[in-house]
KEGU-395939 format. One line per field, with one value per residue (C-alpha): x, y, z negated; residue number from 1; chain; residue in three letters. Coordinates in Angstrom, 3 decimals. Last residue first. Example, Ala and Ser with C-alpha at 12.3 -4.5 7.8 and 13.67 -1.06 7.14 Angstrom:
BEGIN
u (13.670, 12.300) .
v (-1.060, -4.500) .
w (-7.140, -7.800) .
pos (2, 1) .
unit (A, A) .
code (SER, ALA) .
//
This chain:
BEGIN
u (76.187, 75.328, 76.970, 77.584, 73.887, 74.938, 73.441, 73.028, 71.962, 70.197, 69.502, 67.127, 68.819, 67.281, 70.410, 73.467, 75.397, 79.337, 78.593, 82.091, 83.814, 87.316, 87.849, 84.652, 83.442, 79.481, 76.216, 73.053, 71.135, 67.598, 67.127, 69.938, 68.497, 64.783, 63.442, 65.815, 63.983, 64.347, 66.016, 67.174, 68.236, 68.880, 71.572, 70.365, 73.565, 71.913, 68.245, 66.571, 64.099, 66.397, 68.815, 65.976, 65.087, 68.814, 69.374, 65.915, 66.471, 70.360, 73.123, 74.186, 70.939, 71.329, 67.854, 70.539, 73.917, 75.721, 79.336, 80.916, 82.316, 83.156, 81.059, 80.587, 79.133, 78.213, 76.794, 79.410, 80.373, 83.969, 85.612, 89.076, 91.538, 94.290, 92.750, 89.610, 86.188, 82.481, 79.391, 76.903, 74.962, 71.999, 69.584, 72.546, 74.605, 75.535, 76.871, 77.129, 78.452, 77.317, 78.218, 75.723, 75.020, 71.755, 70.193, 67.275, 66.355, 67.807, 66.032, 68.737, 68.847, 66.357, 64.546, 67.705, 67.081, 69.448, 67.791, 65.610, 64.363, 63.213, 61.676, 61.284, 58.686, 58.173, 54.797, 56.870, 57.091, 57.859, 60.086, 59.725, 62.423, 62.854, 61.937, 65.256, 66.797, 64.035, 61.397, 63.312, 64.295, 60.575, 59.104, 62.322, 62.088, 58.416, 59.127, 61.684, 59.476, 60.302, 60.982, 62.039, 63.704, 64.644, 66.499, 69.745, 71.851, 74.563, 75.871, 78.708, 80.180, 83.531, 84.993, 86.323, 84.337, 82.328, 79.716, 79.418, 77.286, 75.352, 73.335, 70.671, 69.274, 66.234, 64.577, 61.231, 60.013, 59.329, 58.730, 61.051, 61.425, 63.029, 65.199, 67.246, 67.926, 68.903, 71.082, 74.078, 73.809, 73.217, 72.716, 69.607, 67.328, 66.841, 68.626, 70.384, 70.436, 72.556, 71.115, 72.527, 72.033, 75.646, 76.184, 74.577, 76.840, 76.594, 78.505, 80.974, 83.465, 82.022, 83.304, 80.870, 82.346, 80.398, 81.328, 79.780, 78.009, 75.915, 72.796, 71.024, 68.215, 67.171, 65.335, 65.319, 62.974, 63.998, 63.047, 60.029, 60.619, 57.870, 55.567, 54.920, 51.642, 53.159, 55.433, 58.035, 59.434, 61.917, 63.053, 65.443, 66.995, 69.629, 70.792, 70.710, 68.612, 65.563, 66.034, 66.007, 64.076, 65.807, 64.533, 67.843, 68.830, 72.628, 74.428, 71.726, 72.264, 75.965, 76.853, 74.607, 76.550, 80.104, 78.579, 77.577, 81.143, 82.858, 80.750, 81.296, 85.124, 85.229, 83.138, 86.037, 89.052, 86.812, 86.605, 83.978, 83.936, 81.294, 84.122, 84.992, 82.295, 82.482, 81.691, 78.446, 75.545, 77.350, 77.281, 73.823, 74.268, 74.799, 78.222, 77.438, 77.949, 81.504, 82.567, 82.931, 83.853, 86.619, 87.483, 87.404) .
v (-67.621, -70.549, -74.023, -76.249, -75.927, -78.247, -77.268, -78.765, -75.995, -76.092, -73.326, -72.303, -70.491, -67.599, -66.057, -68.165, -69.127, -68.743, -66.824, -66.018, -62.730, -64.472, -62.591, -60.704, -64.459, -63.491, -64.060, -64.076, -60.990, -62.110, -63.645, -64.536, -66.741, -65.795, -65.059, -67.721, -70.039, -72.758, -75.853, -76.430, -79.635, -80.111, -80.990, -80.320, -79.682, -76.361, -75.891, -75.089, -73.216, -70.040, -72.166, -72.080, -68.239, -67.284, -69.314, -68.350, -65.046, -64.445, -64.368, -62.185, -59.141, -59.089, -60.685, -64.077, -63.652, -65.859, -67.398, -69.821, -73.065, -74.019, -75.818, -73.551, -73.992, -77.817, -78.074, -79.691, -80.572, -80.936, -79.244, -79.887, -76.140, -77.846, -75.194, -77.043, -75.645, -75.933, -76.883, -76.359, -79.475, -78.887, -78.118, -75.733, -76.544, -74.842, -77.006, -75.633, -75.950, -72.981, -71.169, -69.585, -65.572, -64.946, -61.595, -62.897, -66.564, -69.651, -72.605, -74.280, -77.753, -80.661, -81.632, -82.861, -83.688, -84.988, -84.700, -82.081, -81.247, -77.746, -76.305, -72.691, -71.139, -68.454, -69.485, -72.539, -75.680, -79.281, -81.662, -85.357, -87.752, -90.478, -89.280, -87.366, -87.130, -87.587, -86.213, -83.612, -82.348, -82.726, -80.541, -78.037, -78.276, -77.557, -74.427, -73.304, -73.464, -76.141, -76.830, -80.629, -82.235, -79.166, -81.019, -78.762, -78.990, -76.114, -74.937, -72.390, -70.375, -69.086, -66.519, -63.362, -61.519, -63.545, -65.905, -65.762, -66.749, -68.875, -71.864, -73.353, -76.991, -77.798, -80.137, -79.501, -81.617, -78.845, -75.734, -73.541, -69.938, -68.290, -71.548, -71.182, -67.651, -68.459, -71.361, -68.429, -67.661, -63.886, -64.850, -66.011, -66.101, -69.866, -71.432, -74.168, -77.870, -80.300, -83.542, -86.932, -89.958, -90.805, -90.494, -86.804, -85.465, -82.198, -81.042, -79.674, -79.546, -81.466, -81.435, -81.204, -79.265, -76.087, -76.331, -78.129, -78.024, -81.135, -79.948, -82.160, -79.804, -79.573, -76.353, -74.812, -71.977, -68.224, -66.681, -68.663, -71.643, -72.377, -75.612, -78.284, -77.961, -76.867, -79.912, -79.437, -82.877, -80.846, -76.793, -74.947, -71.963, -69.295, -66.515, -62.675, -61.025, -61.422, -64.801, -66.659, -69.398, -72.840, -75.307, -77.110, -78.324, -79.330, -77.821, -74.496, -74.180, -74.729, -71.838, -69.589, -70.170, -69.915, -66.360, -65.313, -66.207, -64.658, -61.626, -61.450, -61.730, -58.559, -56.738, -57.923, -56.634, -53.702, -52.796, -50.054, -46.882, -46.303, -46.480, -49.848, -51.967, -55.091, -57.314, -54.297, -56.432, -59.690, -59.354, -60.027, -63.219, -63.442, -65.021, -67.354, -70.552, -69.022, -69.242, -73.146, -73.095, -71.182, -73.912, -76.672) .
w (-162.867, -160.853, -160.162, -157.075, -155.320, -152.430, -148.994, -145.488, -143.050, -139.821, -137.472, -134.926, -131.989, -130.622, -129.857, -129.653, -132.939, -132.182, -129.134, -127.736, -127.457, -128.460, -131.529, -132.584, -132.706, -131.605, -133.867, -132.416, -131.614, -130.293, -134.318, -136.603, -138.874, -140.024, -136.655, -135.426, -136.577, -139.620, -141.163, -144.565, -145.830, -149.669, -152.438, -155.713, -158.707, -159.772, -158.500, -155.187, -153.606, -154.380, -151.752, -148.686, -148.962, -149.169, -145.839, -143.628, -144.643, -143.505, -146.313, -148.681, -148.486, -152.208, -153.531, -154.481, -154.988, -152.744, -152.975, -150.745, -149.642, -146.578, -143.045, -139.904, -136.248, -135.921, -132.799, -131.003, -127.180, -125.717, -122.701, -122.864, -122.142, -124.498, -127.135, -127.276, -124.877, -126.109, -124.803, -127.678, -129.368, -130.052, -133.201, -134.105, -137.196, -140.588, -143.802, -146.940, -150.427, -153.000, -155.780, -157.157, -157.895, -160.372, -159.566, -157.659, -159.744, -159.435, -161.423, -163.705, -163.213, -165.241, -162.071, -160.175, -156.367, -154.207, -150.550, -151.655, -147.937, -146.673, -143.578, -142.937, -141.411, -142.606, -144.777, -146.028, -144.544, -147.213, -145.261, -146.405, -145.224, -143.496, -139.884, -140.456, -137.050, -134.629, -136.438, -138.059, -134.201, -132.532, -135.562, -134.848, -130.930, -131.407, -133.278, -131.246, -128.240, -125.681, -122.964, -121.064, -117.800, -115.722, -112.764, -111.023, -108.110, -108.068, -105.327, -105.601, -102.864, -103.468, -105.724, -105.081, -107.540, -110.120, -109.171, -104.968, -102.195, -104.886, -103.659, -105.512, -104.974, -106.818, -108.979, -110.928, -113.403, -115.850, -113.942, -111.789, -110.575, -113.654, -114.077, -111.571, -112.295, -115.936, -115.280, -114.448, -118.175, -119.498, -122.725, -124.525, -121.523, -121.989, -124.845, -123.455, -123.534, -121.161, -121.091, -121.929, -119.518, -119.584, -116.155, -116.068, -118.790, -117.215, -114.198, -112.447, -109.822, -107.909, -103.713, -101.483, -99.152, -100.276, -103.359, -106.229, -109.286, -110.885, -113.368, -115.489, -117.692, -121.071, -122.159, -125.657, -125.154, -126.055, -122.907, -121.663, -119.403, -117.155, -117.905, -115.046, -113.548, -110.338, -110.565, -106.892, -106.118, -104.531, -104.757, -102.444, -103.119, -101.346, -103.585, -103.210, -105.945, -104.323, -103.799, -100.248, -99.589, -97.641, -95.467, -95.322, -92.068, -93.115, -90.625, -90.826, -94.855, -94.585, -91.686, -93.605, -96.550, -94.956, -93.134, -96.816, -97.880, -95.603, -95.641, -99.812, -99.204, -96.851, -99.578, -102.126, -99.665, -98.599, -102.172, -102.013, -104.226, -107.392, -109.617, -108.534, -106.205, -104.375, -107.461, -108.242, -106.986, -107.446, -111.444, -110.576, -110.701, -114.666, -115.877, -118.615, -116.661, -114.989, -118.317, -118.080, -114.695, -115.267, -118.313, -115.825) .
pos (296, 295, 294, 293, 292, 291, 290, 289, 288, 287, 286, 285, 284, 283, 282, 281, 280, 279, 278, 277, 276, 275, 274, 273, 272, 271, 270, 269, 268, 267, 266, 265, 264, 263, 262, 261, 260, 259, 258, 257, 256, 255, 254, 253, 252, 251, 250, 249, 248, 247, 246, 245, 244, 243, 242, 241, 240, 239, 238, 237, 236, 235, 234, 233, 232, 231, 230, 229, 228, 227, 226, 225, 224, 223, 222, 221, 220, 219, 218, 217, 216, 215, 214, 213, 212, 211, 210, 209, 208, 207, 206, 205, 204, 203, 202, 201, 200, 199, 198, 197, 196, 195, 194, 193, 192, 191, 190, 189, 188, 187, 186, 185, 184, 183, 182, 181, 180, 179, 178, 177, 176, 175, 174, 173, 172, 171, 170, 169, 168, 167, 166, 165, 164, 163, 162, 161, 160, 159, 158, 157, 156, 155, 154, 153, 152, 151, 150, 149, 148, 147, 146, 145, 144, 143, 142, 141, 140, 139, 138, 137, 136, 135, 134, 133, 132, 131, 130, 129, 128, 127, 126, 125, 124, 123, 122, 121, 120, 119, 118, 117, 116, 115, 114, 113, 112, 111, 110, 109, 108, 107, 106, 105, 104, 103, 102, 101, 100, 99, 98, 97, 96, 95, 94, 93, 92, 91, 90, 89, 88, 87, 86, 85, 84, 83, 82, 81, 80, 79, 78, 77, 76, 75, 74, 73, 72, 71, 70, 69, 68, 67, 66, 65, 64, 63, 62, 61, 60, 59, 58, 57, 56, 55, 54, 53, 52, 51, 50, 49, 48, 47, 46, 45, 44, 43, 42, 41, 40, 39, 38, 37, 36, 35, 34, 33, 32, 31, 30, 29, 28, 27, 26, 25, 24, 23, 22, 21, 20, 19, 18, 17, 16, 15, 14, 13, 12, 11, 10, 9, 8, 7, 6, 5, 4, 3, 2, 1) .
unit (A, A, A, A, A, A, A, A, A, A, A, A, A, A, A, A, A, A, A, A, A, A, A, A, A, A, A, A, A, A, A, A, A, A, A, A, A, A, A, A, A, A, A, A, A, A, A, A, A, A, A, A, A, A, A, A, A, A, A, A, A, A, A, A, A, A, A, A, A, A, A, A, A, A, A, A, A, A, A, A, A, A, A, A, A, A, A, A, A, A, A, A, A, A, A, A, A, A, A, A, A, A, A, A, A, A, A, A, A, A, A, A, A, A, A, A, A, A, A, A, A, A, A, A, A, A, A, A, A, A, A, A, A, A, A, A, A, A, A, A, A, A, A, A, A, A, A, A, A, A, A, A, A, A, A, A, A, A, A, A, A, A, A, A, A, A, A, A, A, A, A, A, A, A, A, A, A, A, A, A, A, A, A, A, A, A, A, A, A, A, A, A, A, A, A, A, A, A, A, A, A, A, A, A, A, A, A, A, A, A, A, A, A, A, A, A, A, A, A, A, A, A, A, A, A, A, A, A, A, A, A, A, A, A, A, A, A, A, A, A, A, A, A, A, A, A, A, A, A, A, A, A, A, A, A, A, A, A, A, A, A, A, A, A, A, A, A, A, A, A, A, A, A, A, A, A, A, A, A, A, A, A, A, A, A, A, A, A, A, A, A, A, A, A, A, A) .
code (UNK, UNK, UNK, UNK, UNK, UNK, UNK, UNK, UNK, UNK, UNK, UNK, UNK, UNK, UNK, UNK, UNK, UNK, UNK, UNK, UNK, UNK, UNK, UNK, UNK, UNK, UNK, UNK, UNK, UNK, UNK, UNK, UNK, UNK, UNK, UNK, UNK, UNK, UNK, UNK, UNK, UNK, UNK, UNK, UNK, UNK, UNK, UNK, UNK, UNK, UNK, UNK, UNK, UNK, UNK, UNK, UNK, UNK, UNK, UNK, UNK, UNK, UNK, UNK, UNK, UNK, UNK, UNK, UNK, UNK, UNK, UNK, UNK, UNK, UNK, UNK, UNK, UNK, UNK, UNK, UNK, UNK, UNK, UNK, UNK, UNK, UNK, UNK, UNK, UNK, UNK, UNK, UNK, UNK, UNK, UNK, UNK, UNK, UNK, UNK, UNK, UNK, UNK, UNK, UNK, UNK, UNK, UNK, UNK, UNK, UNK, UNK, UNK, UNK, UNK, UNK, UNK, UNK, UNK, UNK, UNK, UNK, UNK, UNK, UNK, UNK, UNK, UNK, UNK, UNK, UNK, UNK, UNK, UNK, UNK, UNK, UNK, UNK, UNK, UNK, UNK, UNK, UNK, UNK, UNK, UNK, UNK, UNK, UNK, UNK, UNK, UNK, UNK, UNK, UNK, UNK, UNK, UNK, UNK, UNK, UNK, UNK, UNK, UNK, UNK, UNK, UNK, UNK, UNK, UNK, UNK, UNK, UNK, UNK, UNK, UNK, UNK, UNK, UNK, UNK, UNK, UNK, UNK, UNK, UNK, UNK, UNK, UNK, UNK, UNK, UNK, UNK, UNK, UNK, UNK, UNK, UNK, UNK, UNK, UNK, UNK, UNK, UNK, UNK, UNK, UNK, UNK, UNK, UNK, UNK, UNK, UNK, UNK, UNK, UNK, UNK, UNK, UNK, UNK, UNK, UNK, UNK, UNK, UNK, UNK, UNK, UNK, UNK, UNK, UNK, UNK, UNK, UNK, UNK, UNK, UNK, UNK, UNK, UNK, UNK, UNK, UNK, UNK, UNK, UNK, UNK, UNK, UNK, UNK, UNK, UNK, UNK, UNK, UNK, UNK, UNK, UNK, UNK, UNK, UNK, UNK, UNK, UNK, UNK, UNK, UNK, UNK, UNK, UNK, UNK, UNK, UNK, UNK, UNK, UNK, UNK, UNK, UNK, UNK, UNK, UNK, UNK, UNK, UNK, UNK, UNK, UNK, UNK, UNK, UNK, UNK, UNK, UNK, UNK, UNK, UNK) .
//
């Protein structure tokens, strides 16, 4: 399960160069590629699929087509249910399609597999999509996919607090940024640029990421960090959205901050410089629950 897992953020046109090495053929890999084009040929016409192929190499078909549907723009949040299999039929794959829960991803983000789907489909579209090959040597992949929802990161945020904390009051600042004095305490000490406080936090994505344990388990989270730390305020500490958010607040509040990447950590993201992985994807809004410990 765990190959399949990063073979979701390999892009297809990894196939262009899979049979190349230093600019010289592999005739073993090349070999492999005809096989497998011959395999997918041999599907399409056994199973009478009126198929289009894709510039870049792959097979598609798409159903209950919506041509007033909305397109995915890089950055969305889209939802989709996607089941992969072989050519045999066989899943291997899939998101959590039995419980009724949808798979989100940032579209565009990262060079994701889903991304070439995507690029030619609206909202309410299904389709069938059949890969020759993912990564070199593979097999053929199919993977069946419906794009239930986009949306901006904006109206993922509005649509997020609405669901989540319809009881309390958000207040939106010129950036952006949302804020909620969940324990208030009008008599703290205002914090001002200068002042460093020591701070509780809690980060998490407005989704929940698909994620893999040690014991090679695929789980799903969007928490990304929790500690305790210290930030000195008008010192570049802490990303925009964050530092913006606590100098709203006052020693011993406890408040909900939510905001965009273009005040978190915008197109770049922010990568575990151990294992290679996104740790906060980019373009993903963010949401932080803060204590205001003390200040100094």
């Amino acid at each position: 399960m765990k190959k399949l897992f990063w073979l979701l953020t390999i892009g297809y046109a990894f196939l262009m160069t899979s049979c190349m090495s230093n600019g010289d053929p592999d005739p073993a890999a090349t070999e492999k590629l005809k096989q497998n084009e011959a395999a997918v040929k041999k599907y399409i016409t056994d199973n009478n699929l009126a198929v289009q192929q894709h510039a870049t190499g792959f097979y598609f078909q798409i159903n209950n087509s919506n041509p007033s549907g909305r397109v995915p723009v890089v950055g969305d949040l889209s939802s989709i249910n996607f089941v992969i299999k072989n050519l045999a039929g066989t899943i291997v794959d899939s998101s959590r399609v039995n419980q009724k829960i949808a798979y989100d991803y940032i579209f565009g983000a990262y060079n994701s597999v889903f991304n070439y789907p995507l690029s030619i489909m609206r909202v309410g579209d299904k389709g069938k999509f059949i890969f020759p090959q993912l990564q070199s040597n593979g097999d053929p992949v199919i993977i069946e996919i419906e794009l239930l929802n986009t949306l901006t990161e904006n109206e993922n945020i509005d649509k997020y607090i609405a669901t989540k904390y319809p009881q309390l009051s958000f207040t939106k600042t010129s950036t952006d940024l949302r804020i909620a004095i969940t324990t208030p305490n009008p008599t703290g000490v205002s914090l001002t640029a200068g002042k460093t406080v020591t701070l509780k936090y809690t980060g998490k994505l407005l989704f929940e990421m698909r994620k893999v344990d040690a014991s090679n388990k695929l789980y799903y989270d969007a928490q990304f960090d929790a500690g305790t730390f210290d930030l000195t305020l008008g010192a570049n500490g802490a990303i925009k959205g964050f530092e913006e958010g606590v100098s709203r607040m006052k020693v011993g509040e406890k408040a909900i901050l939510v905001f965009p990447s273009n005040i978190g950590y915008s197109s770049s993201g922010s990568v575990n410089q151990t294992t290679g992985v996104y740790v906060i994807p980019p373009y993903a809004s963010l949401q932080f629950e803060v204590e205001v410990v003390s200040v100094k």
